[in-house]
LOBADO-32551 format. One line per 10 residues: their letters; for each residue x, z, y of C-alpha. Coordinates in nm, 4 decimals. Layout:
BEGIN
A	X,Z,Y; ...
% end
This chain:
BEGIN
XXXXXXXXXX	0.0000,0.0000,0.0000; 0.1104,-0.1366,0.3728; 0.0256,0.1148,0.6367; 0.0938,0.0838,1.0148; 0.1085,0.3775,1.2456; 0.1479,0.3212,1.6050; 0.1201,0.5738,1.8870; 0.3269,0.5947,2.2222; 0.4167,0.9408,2.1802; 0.7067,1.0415,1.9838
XXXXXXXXXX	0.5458,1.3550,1.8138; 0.2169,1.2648,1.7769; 0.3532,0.9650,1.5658; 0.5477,1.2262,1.3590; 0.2860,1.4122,1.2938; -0.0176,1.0940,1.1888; 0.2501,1.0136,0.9378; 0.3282,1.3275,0.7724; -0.0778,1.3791,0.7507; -0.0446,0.9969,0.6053
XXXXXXXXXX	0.1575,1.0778,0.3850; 0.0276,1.3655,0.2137; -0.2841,1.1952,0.1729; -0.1528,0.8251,0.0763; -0.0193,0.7327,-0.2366; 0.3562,0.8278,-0.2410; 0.4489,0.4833,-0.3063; 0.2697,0.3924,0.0258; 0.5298,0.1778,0.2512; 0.5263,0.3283,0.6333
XXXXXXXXXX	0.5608,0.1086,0.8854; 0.6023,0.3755,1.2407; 0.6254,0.2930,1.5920; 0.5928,0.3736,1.9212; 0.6198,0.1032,2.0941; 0.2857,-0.1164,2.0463; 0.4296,-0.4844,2.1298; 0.7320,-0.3842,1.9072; 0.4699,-0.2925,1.6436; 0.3037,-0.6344,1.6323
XXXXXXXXXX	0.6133,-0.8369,1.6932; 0.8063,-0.7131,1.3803; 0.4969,-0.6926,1.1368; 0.3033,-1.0387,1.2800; 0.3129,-1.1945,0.9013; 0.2642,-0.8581,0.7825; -0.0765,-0.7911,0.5688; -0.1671,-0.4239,0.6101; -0.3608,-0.2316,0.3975; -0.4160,0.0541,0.7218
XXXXXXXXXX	-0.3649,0.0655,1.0717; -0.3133,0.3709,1.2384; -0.3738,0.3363,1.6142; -0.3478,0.5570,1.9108; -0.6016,0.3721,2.1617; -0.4474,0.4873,2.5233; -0.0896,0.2907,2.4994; 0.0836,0.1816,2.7830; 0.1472,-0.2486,2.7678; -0.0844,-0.2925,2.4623
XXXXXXXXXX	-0.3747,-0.0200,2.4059; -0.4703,0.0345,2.0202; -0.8034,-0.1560,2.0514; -0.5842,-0.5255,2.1406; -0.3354,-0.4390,1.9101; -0.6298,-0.4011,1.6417; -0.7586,-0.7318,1.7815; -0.4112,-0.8881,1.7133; -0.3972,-0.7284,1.3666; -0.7475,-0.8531,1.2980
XXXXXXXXXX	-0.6282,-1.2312,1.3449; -0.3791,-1.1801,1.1097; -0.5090,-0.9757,0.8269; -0.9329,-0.9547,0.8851; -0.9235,-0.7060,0.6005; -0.6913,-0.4673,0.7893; -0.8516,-0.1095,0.8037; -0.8128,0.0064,1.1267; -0.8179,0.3875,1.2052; -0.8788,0.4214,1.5709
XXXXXXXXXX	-0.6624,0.7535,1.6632; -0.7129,0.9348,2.0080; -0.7554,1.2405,2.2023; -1.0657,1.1673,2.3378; -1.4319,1.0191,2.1804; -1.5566,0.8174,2.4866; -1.3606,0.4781,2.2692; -1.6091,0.5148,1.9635; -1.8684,0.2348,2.0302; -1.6177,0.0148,2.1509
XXXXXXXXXX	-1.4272,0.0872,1.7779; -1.7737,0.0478,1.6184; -1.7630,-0.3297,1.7542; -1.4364,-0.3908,1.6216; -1.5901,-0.2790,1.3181; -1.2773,-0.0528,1.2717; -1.2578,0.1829,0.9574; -1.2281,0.5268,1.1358; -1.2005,0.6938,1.4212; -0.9825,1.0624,1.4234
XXXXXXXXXX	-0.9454,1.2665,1.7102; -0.6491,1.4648,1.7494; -0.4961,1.6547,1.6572; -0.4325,1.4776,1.3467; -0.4113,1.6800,0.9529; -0.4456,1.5516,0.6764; -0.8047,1.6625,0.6021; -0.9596,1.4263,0.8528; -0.7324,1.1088,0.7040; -0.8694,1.1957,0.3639
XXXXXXXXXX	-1.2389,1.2384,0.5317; -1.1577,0.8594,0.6451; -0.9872,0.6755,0.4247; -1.2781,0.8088,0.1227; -1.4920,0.6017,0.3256; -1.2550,0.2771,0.3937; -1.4557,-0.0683,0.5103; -1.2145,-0.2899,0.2935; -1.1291,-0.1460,-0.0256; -0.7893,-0.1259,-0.1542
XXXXXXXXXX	-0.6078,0.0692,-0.4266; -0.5386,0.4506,-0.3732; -0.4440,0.5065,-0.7280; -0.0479,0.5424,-0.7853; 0.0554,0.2238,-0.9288; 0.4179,0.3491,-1.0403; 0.6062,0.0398,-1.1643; 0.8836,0.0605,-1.4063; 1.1699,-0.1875,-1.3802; 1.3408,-0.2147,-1.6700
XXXXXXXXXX	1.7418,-0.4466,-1.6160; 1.8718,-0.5646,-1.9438; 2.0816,-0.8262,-1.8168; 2.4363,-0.7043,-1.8035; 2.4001,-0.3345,-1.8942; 2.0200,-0.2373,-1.9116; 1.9592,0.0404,-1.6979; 1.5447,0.1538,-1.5774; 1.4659,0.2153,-1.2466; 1.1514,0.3711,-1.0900
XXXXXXXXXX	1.0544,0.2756,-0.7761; 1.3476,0.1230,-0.7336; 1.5556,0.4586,-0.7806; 1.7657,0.4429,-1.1466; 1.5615,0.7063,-1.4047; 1.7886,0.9339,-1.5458; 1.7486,1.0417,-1.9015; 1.8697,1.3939,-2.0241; 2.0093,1.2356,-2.3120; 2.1919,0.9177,-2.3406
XXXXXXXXXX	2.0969,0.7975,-2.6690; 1.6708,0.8834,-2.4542; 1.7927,0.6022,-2.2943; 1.9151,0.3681,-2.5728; 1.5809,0.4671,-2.7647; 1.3953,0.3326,-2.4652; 1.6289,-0.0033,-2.4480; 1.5606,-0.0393,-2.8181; 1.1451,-0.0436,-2.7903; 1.1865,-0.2573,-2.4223
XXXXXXXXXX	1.3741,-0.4861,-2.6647; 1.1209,-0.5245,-2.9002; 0.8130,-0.6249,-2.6162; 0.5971,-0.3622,-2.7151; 0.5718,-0.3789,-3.1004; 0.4981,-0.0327,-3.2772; 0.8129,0.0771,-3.4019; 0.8307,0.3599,-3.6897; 1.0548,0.6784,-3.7371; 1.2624,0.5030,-3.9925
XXXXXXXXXX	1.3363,0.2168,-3.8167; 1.3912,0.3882,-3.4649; 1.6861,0.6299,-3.6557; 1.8541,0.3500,-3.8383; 1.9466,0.1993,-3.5134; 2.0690,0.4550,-3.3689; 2.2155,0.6289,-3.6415; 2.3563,0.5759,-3.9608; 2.2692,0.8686,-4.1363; 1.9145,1.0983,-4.0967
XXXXXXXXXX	1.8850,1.2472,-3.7763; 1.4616,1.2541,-3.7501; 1.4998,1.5829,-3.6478; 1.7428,1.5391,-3.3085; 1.4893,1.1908,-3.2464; 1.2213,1.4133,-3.2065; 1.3861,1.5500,-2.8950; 1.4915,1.2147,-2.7673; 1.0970,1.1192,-2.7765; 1.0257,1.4124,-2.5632
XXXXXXXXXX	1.3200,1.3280,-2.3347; 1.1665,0.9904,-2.2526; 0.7701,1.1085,-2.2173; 0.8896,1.3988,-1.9820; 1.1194,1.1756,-1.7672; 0.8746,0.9380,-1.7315; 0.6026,1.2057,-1.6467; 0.8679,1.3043,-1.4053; 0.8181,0.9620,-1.1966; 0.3886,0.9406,-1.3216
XXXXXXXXXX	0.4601,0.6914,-1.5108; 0.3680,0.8663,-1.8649; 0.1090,0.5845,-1.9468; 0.4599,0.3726,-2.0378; 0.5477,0.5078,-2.3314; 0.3123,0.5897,-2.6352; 0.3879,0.7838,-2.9489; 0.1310,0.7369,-3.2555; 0.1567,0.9355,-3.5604; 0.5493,0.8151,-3.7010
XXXXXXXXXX	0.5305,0.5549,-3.4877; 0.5989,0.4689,-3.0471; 0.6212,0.1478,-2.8793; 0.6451,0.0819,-2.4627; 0.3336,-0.1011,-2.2989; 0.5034,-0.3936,-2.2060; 0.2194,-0.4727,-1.9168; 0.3295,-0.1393,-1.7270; 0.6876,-0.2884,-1.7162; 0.8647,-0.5218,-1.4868
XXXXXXXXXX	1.1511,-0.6823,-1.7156; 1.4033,-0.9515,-1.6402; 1.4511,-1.0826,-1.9819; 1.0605,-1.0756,-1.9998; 1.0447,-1.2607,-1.6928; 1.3135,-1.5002,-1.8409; 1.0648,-1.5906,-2.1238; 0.7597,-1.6560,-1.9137; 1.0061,-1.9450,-1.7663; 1.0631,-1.7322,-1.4050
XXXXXXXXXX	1.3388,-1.9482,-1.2214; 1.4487,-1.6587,-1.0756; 1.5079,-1.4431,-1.3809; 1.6712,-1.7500,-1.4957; 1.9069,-1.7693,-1.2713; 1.9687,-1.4167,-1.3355; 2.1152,-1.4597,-1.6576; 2.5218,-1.4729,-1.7132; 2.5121,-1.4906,-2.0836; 2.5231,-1.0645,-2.1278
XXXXXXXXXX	2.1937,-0.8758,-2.2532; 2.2371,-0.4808,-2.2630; 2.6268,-0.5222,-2.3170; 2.6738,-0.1262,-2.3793; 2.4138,-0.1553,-2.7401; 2.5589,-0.3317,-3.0265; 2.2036,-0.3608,-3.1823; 2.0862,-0.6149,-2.8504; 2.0984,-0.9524,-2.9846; 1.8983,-1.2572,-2.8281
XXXXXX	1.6741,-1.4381,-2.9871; 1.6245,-1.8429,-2.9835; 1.4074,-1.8243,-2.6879; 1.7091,-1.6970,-2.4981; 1.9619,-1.9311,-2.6299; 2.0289,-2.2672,-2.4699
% end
């Protein structure tokens, strides 16, 4: 989610976006300014989910910056912010989304944003990222997930590498060990469910009864990518698919 807070003065702004941000999803991107031509300028291809906007600006007040969002983005939900209540009809015609006056908590954004004209997503859509080109590594929100354990983490490689098929107990300790160690893989399961919990992202990984696999549609992959024909992920590839496992091997679809 986009979001666009704008207000002239310096403290106010701090304080709509720390109320915006305990109330927005905390992968919400924050766009903050104070100056409102700046605001516009920088963001014009921009497509916002919401618009914060003080209304009493000096060179641009919130209600023509809204305008100017508008002709971008019609679906922009605009939250009118201001210390007075004599600008409400004038928001109504705008059909804006809200109208807070100040000061600003995060109550009253939650009061407004329940009740947003345009809908968009306030669920947490936490997106792993899974690199297996070169050394794999997994990254959650673009910050690398760190594992208690590293064989948590070669576990994890292992069921990327198979796309999401159910892989059993047996199977899972023969590749990483060569003798029985079901007992120690028990703890490497409950590594990887409470690191991803860690980042909400627990839905990723599924255990069954002597059995786990990943959900391969809750993962963004570069050798998956590479499959589906992506000329990016493509490009991408040297010729090295997670170098550190001696297990990784391509399969024809990789090979040229």
């Amino acid at each position: 989610m986009k979001v666009l807070l704008v207000d002239d003065e310096e403290l106010q702004l701090i304080r709509i976006e720390s109320a915006a941000k305990k109330a927005l999803p905390e992968d919400s991107e924050f766009f903050s300014y104070t100056n409102p031509v700046l605001a516009y300028e920088e963001n014009v291809n921009k497509k916002f989910d919401i618009a914060f906007l003080d209304i009493e600006m000096p060179q641009v007040s919130g209600i023509q910056l809204a305008k100017k969002l508008k002709k971008v983005n019609p679906l922009v939900n605009v939250i009118f912010v201001t210390a007075y209540d004599n600008y409400a009809l004038e928001a109504y015609r705008l059909h804006a989304s809200g109208y807070i006056t100040k000061p600003v908590n995060e109550k009253k954004i939650r009061e407004e944003i329940n009740g947003l004209r345009y809908q968009v997503s306030l669920e947490h859509t936490h997106k792993i990222e899974c690199k297996c080109f070169g050394n794999f590594e997994v990254f959650a929100s673009g910050v690398p997930l760190k594992f208690q354990r590293s064989k948590s983490k070669e576990l994890f490689a292992y069921l990327v590498d198979r796309e999401g098929a159910a892989i059993n107990i047996n199977e899972l300790n023969a590749v990483l060990w060569e003798e029985d160690h079901k007992s120690y893989l028990r703890n490497l399961i409950a590594d990887i469910q409470s690191t991803l919990a860690g980042v909400h992202a627990s839905d990723v990984f599924v255990k069954r009864y002597n059995e786990c696999y990943v959900d391969i549609d809750k993962i963004d992959c570069d050798a998956y990518e590479y499959k589906r024909g992506n000329p990016d992920a493509i490009r991408m590839y040297r010729g090295e698919y997670m170098t550190q496992y001696p297990w990784a091997l391509f399969d024809d679809e990789f090979k040229h």
